[in-house]
MARBA-712205 format. One record per residue (C-alpha): residue in one letter; x, y, z. Coordinates in steps of 0.25 Angstrom, whole numbers, padded with zeros to 4 digits, always signed. Layout:
BEGIN
aXYZ;...
//
This chain:
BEGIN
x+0127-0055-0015;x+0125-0070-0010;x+0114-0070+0001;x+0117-0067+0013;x+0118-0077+0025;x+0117-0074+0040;x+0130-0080+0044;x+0126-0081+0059;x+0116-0091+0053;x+0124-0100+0043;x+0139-0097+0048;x+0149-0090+0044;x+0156-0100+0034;x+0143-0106+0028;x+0145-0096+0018;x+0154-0089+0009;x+0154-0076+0015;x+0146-0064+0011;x+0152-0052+0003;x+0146-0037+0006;x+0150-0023+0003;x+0149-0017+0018;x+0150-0001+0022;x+0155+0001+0034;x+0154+0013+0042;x+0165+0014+0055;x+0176+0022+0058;x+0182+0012+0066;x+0193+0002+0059;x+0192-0007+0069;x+0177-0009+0069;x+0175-0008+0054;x+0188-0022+0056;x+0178-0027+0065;x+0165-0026+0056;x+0173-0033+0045;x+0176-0043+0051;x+0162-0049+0058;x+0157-0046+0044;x+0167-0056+0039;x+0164-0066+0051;x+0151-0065+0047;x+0152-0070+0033;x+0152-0057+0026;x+0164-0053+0017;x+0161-0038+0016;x+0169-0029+0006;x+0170-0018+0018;x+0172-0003+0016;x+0171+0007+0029;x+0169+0021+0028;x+0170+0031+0040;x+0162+0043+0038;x+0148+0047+0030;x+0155+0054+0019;x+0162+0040+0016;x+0150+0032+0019;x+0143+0041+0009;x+0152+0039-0003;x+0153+0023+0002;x+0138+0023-0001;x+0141+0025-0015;x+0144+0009-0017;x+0135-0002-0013;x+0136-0009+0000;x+0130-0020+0006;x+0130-0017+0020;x+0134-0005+0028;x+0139-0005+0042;x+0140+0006+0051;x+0146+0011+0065;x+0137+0021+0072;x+0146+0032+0078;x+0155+0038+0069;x+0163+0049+0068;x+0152+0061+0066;x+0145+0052+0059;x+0134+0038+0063;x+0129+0026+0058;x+0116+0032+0058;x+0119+0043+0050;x+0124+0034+0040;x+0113+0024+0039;x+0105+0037+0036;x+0114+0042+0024;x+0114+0026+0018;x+0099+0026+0018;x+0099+0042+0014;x+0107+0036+0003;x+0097+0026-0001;x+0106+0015+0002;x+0099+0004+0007;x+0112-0004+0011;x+0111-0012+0024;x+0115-0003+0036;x+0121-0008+0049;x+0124-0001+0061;x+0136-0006+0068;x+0142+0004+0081;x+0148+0001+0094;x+0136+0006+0102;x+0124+0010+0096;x+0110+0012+0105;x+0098+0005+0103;x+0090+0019+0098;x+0101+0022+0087;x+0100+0006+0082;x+0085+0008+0080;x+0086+0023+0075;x+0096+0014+0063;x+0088+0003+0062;x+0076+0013+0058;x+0086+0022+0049;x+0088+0008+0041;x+0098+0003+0047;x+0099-0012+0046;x+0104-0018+0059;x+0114-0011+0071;x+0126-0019+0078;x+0136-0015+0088;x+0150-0017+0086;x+0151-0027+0098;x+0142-0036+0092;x+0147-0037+0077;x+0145-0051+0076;x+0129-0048+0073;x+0136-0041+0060;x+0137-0049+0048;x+0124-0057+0050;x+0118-0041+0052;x+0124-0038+0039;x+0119-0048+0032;x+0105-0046+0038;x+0105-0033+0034;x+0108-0034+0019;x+0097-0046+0017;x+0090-0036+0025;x+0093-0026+0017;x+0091-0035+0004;x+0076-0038+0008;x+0073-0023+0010;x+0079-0020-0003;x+0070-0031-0011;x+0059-0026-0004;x+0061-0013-0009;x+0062-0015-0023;x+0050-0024-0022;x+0042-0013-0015;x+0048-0004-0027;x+0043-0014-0038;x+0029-0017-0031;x+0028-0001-0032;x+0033+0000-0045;x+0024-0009-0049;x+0012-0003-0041;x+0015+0011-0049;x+0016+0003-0064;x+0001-0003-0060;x-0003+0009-0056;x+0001+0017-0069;x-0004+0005-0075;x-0018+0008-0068;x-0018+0021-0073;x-0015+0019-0086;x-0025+0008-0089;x-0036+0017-0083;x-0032+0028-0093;x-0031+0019-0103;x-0047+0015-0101;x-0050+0028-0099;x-0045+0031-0113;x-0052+0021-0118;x-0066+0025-0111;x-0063+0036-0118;x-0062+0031-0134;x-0074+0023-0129;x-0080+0032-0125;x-0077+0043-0136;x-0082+0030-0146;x-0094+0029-0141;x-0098+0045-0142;x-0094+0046-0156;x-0097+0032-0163;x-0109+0028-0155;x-0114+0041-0152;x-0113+0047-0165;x-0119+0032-0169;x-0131+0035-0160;x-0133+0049-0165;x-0133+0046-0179;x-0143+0034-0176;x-0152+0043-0167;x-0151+0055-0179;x-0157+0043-0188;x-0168+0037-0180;x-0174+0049-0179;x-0173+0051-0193;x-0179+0038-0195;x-0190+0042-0184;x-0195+0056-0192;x-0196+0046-0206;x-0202+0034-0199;x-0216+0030-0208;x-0221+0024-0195;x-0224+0023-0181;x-0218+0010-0179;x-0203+0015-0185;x-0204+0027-0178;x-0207+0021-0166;x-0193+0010-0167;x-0186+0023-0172;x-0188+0028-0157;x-0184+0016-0151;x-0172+0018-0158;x-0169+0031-0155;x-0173+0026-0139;x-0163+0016-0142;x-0153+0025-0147;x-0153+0035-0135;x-0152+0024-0126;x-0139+0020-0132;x-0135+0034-0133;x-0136+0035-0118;x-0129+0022-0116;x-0116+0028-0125;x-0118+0041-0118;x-0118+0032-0104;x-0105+0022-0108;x-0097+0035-0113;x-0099+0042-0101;x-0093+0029-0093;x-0082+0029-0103;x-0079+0042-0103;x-0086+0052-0092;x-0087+0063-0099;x-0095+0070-0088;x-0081+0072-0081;x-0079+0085-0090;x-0089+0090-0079;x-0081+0088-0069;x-0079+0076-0058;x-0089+0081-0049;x-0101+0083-0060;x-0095+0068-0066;x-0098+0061-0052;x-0111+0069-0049;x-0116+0063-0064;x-0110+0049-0061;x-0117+0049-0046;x-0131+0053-0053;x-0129+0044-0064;x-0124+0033-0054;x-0137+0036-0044;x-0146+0035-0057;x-0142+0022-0063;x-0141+0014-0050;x-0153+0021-0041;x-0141+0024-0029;x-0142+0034-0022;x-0129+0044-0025;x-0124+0054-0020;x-0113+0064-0024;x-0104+0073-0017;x-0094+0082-0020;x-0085+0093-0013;x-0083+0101-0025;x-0090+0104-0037;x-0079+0107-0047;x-0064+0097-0047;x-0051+0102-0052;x-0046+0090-0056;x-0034+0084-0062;x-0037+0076-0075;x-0038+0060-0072;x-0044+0064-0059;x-0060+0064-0063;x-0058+0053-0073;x-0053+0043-0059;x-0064+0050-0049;x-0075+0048-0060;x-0071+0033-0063;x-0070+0032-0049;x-0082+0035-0046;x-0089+0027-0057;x-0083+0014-0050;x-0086+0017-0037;x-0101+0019-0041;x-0100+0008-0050;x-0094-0002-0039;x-0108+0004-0030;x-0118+0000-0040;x-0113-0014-0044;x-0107-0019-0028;x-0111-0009-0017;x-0127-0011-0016;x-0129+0001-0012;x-0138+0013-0011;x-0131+0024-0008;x-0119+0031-0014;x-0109+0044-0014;x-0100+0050-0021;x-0091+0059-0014;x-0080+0070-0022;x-0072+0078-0014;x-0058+0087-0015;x-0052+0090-0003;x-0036+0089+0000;x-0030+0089-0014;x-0041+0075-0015;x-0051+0072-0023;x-0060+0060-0017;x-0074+0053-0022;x-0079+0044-0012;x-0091+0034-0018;x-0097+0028-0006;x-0109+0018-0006;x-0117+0012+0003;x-0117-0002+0000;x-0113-0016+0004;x-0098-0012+0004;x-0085-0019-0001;x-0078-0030+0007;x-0064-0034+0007;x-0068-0047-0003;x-0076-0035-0013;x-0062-0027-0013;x-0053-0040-0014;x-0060-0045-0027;x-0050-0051-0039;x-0060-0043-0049;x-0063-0030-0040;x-0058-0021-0050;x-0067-0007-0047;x-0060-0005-0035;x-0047-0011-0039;x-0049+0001-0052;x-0053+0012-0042;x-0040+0011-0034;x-0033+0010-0049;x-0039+0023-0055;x-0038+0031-0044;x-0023+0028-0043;x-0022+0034-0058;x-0022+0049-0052;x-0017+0046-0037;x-0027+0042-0029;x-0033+0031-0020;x-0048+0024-0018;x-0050+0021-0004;x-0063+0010-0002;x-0070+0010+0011;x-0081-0002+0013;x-0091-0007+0024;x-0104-0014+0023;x-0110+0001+0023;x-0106+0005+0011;x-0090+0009+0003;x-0084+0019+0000;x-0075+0021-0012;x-0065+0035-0011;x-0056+0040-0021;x-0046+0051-0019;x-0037+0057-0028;x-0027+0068-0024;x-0026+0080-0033;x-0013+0083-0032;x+0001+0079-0026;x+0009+0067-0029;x-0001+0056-0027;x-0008+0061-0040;x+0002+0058-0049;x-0008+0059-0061;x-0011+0073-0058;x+0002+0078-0056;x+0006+0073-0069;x-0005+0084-0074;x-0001+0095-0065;x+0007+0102-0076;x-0003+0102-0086;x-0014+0105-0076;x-0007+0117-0071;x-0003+0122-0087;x-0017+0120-0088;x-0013+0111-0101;x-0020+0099-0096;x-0030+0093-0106;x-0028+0104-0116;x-0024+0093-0127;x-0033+0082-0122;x-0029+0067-0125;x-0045+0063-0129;x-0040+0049-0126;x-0035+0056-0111;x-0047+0050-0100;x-0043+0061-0091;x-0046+0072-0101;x-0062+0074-0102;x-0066+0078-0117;x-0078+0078-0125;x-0083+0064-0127;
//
């Protein structure tokens, strides 16, 4: 279709005329010969068909139109009630109203059902540049439709993109970590074993005495493999959420001198596979964010389930986050926060002030916002979940 021309604007013969499909709802012959003709007045050359009746109307609605017009009373039957079944339909054809009388309560009560304009017969002048309102009108909203439909599309492919990438480097922790218990674990062992062999044969003080700093040396980077594996892979998680996050406070308080508390509302979780991994990592980052930006002295940890919710809320005490700290190009923790918790249905909300922030995750443990976990339900309630573990799988918690 060429585009459309108000001809009120530009004149009726300042352009070839304008060719549209138009329904036409009227029982009256002599009014749908009225219709026609302002419509070719007004620079449009429609291709007119006129039904009667909802039954016609229906089986009309078949093809494609361009515009529908409608008179308001008719014979057991009302425009309204047909604007009603065109939109039921999913039709999204522009709709206009056009009756002999019709009140000012029942041309808003149609404008609100998705009508796109009203007009009385008397004044059927107002018709063509109505009509071709209408469908730009209605070519607009349909544009903005299917860009609203892309953006979403979009948003769901970044988000399954999110989650994949996220599995993918727990994966990966995973090797790494499994790596670094058998090659340099075993490594360690085997050297340990063989200093202090050397350190029962040494033939003097002075050997035996590098020997020990040795084997010093070697337990320290024991400690530190034991350390980077449990960052890579928390194995402590096999406890269970609430004994991971009491470790990781304890550890947390010990490494930085904060003072930490933890609380929790339960002492044992059911929960679906994935769930921990997000609630321990999200944990991790929050207390990591404190001790690098929050100069603070005081922190929490809060875990609760109430409502078919699981929640951990990490609060501090410190100098707080500002609209510049949150609106950084390069602000990626928070930015990752919102990410993973996305991966299994849930949300991070941030509350901020010069007193301290707040930092609260919640993930809903059933219904149709955890996508994740219903895709579990079936093995979950076969109790078949995990029975052939994927050692490559981060949500599955084996033996390092």
């Amino acid at each position: 279709m060429p585009p459309l021309t108000d001809p009120a604007q530009t004149g009726v013969n300042s352009m070839p005329p304008v060719r549209l499909r138009v329904l036409h709802l009227e029982d009256n012959d002599e009014d749908h010969a009225l219709v026609a003709i302002h419509l070719r007045r007004g620079g449009i050359n429609a291709d007119i068909v006129r039904v009667e009746n909802e039954a016609a109307l229906i089986e009309a609605l078949e093809q494609d139109w361009d515009l529908i017009l409608s008179d308001y009373n008719l014979p057991g039957y009302s425009g309204l009630a047909a604007l009603d079944k065109v939109r039921s339909m999913g039709k999204l054809v522009p709709f206009i109203l056009v009756s002999g009388e019709i009140g000012e309560d029942i041309a808003v009560q149609a404008m609100r059902n998705g009508a796109n304009d009203y007009l009385l017969k008397s004044n059927l002048a107002r018709l063509a540049p109505a009509a071709l309102l209408a469908i730009e009108a209605n070519r607009t909203r349909i544009a903005k439709q299917r860009a609203d439909h892309a953006l979403s599309r979009s948003r769901q492919q970044l988000r399954e993109l999110a989650q994949h990438l996220q599995t993918s480097i727990e994966q990966e922790r995973a090797a790494i970590a499994r790596e670094i218990h058998d090659d340099v674990g075993g490594a360690l062992t085997a050297v340990k074993f063989d200093l202090a062999w050397i350190a029962r044969h040494a033939g003097s003080p002075e050997i035996a005495e590098r020997v020990q700093q040795a084997l010093e040396s070697v337990g320290h980077a024991h400690e530190a493999s034991q350390r980077i594996m449990h960052n890579l892979r928390p194995a402590i998680l096999e406890q269970g959420l609430v004994a991971a996050l009491q470790w990781m406070s304890d550890r947390f308080a010990k490494r930085t001198g904060l003072q930490v508390s933890f609380r929790t509302s339960h002492e044992q979780l059911q929960l679906a596979p994935g769930v921990p991994l997000v609630a321990y990592r999200f944990a991790q980052e929050a207390l990591t964010n404190v001790s690098k930006h929050a100069q603070a002295s005081k922190v929490s940890v809060d875990l609760t389930q109430a409502g078919g919710v699981l929640s951990i809320e990490v609060t501090d005490n410190g100098r707080g986050l500002n609209a510049e700290d949150l609106a950084k190009a390069r602000s990626f923790g928070i930015r990752g926060l919102h990410e993973r918790a996305e991966t299994v249905g849930g949300w991070v909300d941030i509350s901020s002030n010069p007193d301290g922030t707040t930092l609260i995750l919640s993930v809903p443990l059933s219904g149709p916002e955890n996508g994740f976990i219903d895709r579990l339900l079936p093995d979950l309630e076969a109790g078949t979940l995990g029975n052939e573990a994927d050692p490559d799988d981060p949500t599955v918690w084996g033996k390092l």
